[in-house]
DRENPA-314100 format. One line per 4 residues: number of its first residue (from 0); their letters; for each residue x, y, z of C-alpha. Coordinates in steps of 0.05 Angstrom, whole numbers, plus 5000, padded with zeros to 4 digits. Example, Ala and Ser with C-alpha at 12.3 -4.5 7.8 and 13.67 -1.06 7.14 Angstrom:
<atoms>
0> as> 5246:4910:5156; 5273:4979:5143
</atoms>
This chain:
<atoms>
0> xxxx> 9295:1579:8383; 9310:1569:8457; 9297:1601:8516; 9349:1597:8584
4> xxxx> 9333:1646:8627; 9350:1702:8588; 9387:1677:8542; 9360:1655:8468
8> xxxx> 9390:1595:8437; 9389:1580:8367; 9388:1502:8366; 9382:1456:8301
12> xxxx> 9369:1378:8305; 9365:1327:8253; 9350:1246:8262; 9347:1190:8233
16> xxxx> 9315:1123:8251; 9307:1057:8224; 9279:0994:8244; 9286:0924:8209
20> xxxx> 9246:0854:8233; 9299:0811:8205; 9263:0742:8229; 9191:0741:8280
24> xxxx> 9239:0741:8336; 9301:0777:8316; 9297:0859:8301; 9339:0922:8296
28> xxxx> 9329:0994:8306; 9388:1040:8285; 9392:1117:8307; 9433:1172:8271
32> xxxx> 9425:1245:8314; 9461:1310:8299; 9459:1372:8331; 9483:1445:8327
36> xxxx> 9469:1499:8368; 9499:1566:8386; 9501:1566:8458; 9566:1596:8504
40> xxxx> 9571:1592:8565; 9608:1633:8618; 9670:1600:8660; 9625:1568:8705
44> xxxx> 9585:1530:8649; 9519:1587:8666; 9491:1597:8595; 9509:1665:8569
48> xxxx> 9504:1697:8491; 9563:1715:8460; 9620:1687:8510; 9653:1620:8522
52> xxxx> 9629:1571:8469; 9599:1518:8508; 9653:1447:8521; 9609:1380:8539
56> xxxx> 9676:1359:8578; 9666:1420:8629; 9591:1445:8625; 9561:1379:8609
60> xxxx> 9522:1420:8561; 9540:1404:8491; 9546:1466:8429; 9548:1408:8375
64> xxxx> 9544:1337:8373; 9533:1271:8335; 9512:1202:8363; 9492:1139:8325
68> xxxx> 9452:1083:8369; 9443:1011:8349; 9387:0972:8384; 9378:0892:8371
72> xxxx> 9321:0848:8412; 9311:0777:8413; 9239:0753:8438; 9252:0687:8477
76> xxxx> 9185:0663:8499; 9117:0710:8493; 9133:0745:8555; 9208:0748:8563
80> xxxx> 9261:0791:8509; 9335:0800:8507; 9367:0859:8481; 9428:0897:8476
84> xxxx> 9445:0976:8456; 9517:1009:8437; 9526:1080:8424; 9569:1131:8397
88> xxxx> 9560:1196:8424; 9612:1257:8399; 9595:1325:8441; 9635:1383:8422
92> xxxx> 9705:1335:8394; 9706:1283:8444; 9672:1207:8432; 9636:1175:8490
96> xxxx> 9612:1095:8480; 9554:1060:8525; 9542:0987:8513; 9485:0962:8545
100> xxxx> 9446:0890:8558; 9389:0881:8590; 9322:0840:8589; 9241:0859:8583
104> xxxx> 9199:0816:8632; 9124:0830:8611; 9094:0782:8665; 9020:0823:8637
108> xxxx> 9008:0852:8571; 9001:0922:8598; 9063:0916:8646; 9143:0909:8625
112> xxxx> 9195:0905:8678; 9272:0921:8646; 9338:0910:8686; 9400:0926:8648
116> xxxx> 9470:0932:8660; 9500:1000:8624; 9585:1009:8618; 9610:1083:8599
120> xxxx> 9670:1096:8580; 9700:1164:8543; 9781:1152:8517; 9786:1228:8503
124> xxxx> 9758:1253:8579; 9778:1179:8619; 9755:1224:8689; 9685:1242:8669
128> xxxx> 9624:1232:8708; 9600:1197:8644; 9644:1133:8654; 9635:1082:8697
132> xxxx> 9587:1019:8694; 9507:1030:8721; 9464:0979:8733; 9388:0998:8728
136> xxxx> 9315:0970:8730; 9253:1017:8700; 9177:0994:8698; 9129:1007:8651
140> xxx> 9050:1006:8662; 9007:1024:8603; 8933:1046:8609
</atoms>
């Protein structure tokens, strides 16, 4: 149970994960996500109980979804990995897809550096703000 402002949500989630090392420099992870909740919304996608069940297309807040994520990465060299992600993501009856490649620089063993290139795209809602193609760098320092 939920909290938005004052509005409870009832909210169930259930995952799956699993990740294979098919060779020392070749593994998979695979992702299987489903969620329900009971959220409405009012016509201008404010959470409310008991109105306007909730549309991922207009509120960008989704009542029940699915997605399933596939991850592969190839290690290169000690310091340098490849990898690519595509995903299936279904909010509330329409499908959205992200494939995405990118590499993981770790130039120190307690610092990774990963650009990637990310394309969107939604056949069921072709004007989202979800489609489009992103390209994107994070860091990572661990201590």
């Amino acid at each position: 149970l939920f909290g938005i402002g004052d509005v409870a949500l009832v909210c169930a989630i259930n995952s799956g994960i699993m990740s294979v090392k098919w060779t020392d420099r070749l593994s998979t992870v695979h992702q299987f996500d489903v969620l329900g909740t009971d959220l409405t919304v009012d016509a201008a996608g404010v959470p409310l109980a008991g109105n306007i069940p909730s549309d991922f297309k207009v509120s960008g807040i989704a009542r029940s979804s699915t997605g399933f994520i596939n991850y592969a990465f190839y290690q290169l060299t000690d310091w340098l990995a490849t990898g690519g992600r595509m995903e299936w993501y279904k909010a509330d009856g329409t499908s959205y897809y992200t494939a995405t490649g990118g590499f993981n620089f770790k130039p120190h063993p307690n610092f990774v550096v990963r650009p990637e290139i990310r394309r969107n795209w939604a056949p069921g809602n072709p004007v989202s703000p979800f489609v489009g193609t992103i390209l994107g760098c994070d860091a990572i320092f661990l201590f």
